[in-house]
N, C-alpha and C positions, 0 to 999 in steps of 0.2 A: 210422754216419751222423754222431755226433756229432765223429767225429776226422775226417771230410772238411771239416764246416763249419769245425773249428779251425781246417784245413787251408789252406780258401777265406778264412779274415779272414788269418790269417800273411800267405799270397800278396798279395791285396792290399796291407794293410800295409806289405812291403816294395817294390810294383813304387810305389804313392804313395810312400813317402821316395824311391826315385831318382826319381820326377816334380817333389817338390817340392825338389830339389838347389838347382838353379839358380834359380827364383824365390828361394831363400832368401839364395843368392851375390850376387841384384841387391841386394837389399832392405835386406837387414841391416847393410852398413854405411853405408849414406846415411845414417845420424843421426850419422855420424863424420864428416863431408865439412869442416866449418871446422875440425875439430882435424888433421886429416890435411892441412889447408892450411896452417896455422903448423905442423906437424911437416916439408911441403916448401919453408918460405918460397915456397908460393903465392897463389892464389886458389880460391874454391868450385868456378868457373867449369874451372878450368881438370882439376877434379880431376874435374869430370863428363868427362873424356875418358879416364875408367878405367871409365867407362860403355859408351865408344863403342868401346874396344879388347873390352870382354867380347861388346858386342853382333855385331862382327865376328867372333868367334872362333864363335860359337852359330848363327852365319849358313853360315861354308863348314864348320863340321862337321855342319851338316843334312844336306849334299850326299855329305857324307867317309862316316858310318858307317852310311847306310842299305846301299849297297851292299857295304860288308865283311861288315856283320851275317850277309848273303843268301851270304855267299861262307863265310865261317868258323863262323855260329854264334853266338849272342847272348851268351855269357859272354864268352869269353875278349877279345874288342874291349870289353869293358865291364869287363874288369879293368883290361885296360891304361890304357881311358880315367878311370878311377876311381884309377889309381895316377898318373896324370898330374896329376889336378886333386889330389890331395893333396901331391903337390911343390912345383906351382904356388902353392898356399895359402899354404905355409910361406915358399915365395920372395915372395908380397903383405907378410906379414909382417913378414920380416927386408929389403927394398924399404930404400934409403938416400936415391932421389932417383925424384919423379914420374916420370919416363920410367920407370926400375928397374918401378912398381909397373901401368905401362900394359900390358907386354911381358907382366909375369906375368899380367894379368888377363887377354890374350888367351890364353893357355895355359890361365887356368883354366877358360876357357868351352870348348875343344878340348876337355878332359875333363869338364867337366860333360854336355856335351851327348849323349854316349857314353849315361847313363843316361836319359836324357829319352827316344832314340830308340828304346832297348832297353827299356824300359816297355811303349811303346807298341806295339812290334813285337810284344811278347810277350802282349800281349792278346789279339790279333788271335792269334798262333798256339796261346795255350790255350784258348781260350772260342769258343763260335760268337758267332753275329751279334747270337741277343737274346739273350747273357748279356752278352757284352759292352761293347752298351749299359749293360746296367744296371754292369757294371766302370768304363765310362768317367764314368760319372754319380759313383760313388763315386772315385774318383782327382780329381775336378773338385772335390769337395767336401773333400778332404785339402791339394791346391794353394791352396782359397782361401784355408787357415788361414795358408799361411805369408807374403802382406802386411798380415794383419792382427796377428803376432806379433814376426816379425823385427825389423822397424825397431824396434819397444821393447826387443828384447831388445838388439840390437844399441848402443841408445842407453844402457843402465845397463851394457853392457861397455865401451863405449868411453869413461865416466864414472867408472866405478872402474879399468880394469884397461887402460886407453889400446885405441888404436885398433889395432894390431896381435894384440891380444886376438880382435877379432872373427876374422880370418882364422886365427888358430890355433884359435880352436873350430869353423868350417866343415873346416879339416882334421880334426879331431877325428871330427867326424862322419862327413865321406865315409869314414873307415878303419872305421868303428862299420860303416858297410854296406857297406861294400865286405868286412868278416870275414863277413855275414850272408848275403852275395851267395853269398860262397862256400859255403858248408855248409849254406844254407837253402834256396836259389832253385835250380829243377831247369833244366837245358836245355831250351828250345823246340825248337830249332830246329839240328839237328846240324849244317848247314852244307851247301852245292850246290857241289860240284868242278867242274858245268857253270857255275859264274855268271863273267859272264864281268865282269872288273876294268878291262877297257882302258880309258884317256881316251874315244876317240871315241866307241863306240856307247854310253856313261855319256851323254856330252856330248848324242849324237844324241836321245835317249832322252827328256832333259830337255826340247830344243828343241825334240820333238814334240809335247809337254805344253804349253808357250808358245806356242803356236801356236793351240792352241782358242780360240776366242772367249770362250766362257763359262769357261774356267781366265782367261787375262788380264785380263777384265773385272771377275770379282768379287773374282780373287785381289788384284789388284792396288789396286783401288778398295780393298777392305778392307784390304792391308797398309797402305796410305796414313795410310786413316785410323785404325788402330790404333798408326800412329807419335806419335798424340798421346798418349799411354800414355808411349812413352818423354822424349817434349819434356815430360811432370810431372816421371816418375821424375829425370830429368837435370838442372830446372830446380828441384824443390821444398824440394832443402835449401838453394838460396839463396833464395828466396820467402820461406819460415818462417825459417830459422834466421839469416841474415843480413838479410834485410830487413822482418823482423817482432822479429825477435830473439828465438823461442823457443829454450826449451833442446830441447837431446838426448832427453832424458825426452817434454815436450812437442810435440816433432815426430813423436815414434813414434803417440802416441797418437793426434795429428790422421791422419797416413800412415793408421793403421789403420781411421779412419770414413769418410775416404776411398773405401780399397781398399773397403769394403763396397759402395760403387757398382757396381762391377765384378762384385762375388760375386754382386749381390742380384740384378741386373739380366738376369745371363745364366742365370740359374734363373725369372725371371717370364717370358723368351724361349721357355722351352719351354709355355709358356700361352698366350702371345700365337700361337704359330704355328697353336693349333689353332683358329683366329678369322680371322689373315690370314696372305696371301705372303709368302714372306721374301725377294723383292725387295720388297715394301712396307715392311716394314719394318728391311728393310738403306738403302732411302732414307731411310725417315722419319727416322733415328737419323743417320746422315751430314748429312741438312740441318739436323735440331734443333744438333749438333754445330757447324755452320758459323754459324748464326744464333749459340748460344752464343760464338763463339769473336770476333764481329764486334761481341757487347757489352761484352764482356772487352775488348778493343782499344780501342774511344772510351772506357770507363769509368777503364781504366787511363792513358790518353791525357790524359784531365779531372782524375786523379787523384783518384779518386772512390770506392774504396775501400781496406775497411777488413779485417783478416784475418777477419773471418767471414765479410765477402760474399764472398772470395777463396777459403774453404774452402767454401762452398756451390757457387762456380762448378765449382771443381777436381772436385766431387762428381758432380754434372751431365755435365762431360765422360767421365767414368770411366762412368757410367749409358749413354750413349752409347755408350761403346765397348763395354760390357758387352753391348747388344744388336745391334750393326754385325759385330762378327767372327764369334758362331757361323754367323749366313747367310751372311755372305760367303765362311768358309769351306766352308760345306754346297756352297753353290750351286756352287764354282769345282771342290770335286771329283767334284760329280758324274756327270760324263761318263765318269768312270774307272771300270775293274774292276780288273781284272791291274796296271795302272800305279798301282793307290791309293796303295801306298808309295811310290814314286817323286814322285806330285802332293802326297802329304805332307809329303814331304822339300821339293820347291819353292814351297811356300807356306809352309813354315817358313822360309826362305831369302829369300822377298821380304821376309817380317815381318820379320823381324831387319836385313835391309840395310836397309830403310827407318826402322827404329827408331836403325841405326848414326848415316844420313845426319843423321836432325834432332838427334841428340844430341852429333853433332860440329857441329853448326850453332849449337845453344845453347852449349855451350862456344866456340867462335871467336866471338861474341856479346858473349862475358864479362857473359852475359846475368843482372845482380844487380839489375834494376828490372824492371818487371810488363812494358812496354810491348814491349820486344824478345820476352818470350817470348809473349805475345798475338801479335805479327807471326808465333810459328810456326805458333801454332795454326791460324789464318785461314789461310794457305798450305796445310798439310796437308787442310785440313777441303773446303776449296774445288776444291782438285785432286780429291778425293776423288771427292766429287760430278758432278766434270767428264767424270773418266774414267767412273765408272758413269752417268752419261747417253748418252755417245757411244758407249762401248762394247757398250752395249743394242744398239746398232743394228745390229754387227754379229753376232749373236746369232739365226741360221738359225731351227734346230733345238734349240729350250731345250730339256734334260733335266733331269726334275722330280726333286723326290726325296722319300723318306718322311717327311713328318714326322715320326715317332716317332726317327727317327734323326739330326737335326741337334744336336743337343747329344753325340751320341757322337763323329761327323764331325768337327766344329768343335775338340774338345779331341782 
């Protein structure tokens, strides 16, 4: 009994470190962003669009390794995708000129994403439904640690040991799991010779999934609004570090009181639902969000704050989103049975394109004063709102779903 439970923390342990891969690839070197701009004689602005190239990359490999996984087996696409992003690492690295380090970061997210999916997959095929839960609760809670760590960690390597430092230690790491992958982590799932790889019934497949009401309504409304997530992450080391002027050290640490919005809020969510609807409270959290985002615009507009009301706002939105995406995600999958994986894969694919779009927006922006990125937020938060009002309407036949289960759902 005692060597299964050893058995049960290892397992997890290692399917969290490939969940928290990629949150750690976003995170960790944005306290590098103005030293990486005098290393490309650029701008902040411009180097958030090693943002927009990683978010693209975590965008079509949602699509790419669900169905390999279902075809070959969850190791071996998750070696290769794990041997990709450790190339790509060392090519961020050794990068001579911003475009060199955009190209790499889209590679690194094609391999990162490889373990995010096979995490998750891999839940689903060792655990039933109420262990799972309780797996997906604990993986939620190893992810949160890593925006409250990386940016600091990242901010005293890129401070002693320059900025190319960071990406040779996330190589470092992916090879640490990916030796662990190997010799540690059993096979789920040995692989379907019937699953069929073609483009078009992939392609059909998805577009039947887009086509529910309640998949495009909530998926969508909530990728929307969780793109304000990315218009921080993309916008925040010019906010603080250039237009506040903190250091390295001191952006990690704000980043990290920050992300606690996020953590804190999508764990009071599983409270709140046993009180109310999580379309109530997937509006409520989008319009608070839009209201936030419209006083942030006149205030920054009047020029009327100062960085603590800027880290209190920033706080606020991240609370917001903390409680807007587990429902939105609950809601939009569930209509699904047999296609969960599939509506999983496409709701990780709106999140990430919508995260791409605003963060190539804040970058073409050159957005280094409060008011242009205010203008994003207001945009995404509004839209947001828009589409889950109209989209209600079209909404037949709502399928309900357990609450005991939207916090499994949602991550």
């Amino acid at each position: 009994m005692q060597q299964n439970k050893k058995s049960h923390r290892s397992l997890i342990l290692i399917l969290g470190s490939l969940t928290a891969l990629s949150p750690f690839s976003i995170d960790m070197y944005l306290s590098a962003f103005p030293q990486m701009a005098h290393a490309f004689n650029t701008n902040v602005a411009e180097v958030s669009l090693t943002l927009s190239s990683y978010f693209i990359g975590l965008a079509s490999g949602q699509l790419f390794y669900g169905p390999v996984m279902d075809r070959f087996g969850r190791k071996k696409p998750l070696y290769v995708g794990l041997i990709i992003y450790i190339l790509a690492s060392i090519g961020c690295a050794l990068s001579q000129t911003i475009n060199a380090l955009i190209v790499f970061r889209f590679l690194q997210a094609i391999g990162s994403c490889s373990a995010s999916v096979a995490a998750f997959a891999m839940v689903r095929d060792l655990f039933d439904s109420k262990s799972s839960a309780k797996v997906f609760s604990l993986l939620i809670l190893i992810l949160g640690v890593s925006p409250l760590l990386a940016p600091t960690i990242g901010g005293y390597l890129a401070v002693h040991s320059g900025w190319a430092s960071v990406f040779f230690v996330l190589a470092a790491i992916a090879a640490t799991i990916l030796t662990v992958v190997i010799f540690k982590l059993p096979e789920s799932h040995k692989g379907d010779i019937e699953h069929v790889l073609r483009p078009m019934p992939i392609i059909r497949n998805y577009l039947s999934i887009l086509r529910e009401p309640q998949f495009y309504t909530y998926a969508i409304s909530g990728a929307i609004g969780f793109s304000a997530l990315f218009v921080y992450l993309a916008a925040s080391p010019s906010i603080f570090m250039e237009f506040f002027g903190v250091s390295e050290q001191t952006y990690g640490w704000i980043f990290a009181f920050i992300a606690m919005g996020i953590v804190g809020m999508s764990q009071v969510n599983v409270l709140l639902i046993k009180k109310f609807s999580n379309e109530k409270i997937l509006f409520s959290s989008l319009l608070t969000l839009s209201v936030a985002s419209f006083i942030f615009l006149i205030c920054s507009y009047l020029g009327l704050y100062n960085l603590y009301s800027v880290v209190g706002t920033m706080f606020v939105f991240l609370c917001c989103i903390g409680l807007s995406n587990p429902n939105s995600a609950a809601l939009s999958m569930a209509p699904f049975g047999s296609k969960a994986g599939s509506a999983a894969a496409m709701l990780g694919f709106l999140q990430m394109s919508a995260g791409a779009i605003v963060s190539v927006c804040v970058g073409l922006l050159k957005a280094q004063q409060l008011f242009p990125i205010a203008c994003v937020f207001v945009a995404t938060s509004v839209i947001a709102v828009a589409i889950l009002v109209l989209g209600s309407k079209n909404i037949v036949n709502k399928i309900e779903i357990d609450p005991n289960a939207v916090d499994a759902i949602a991550h």
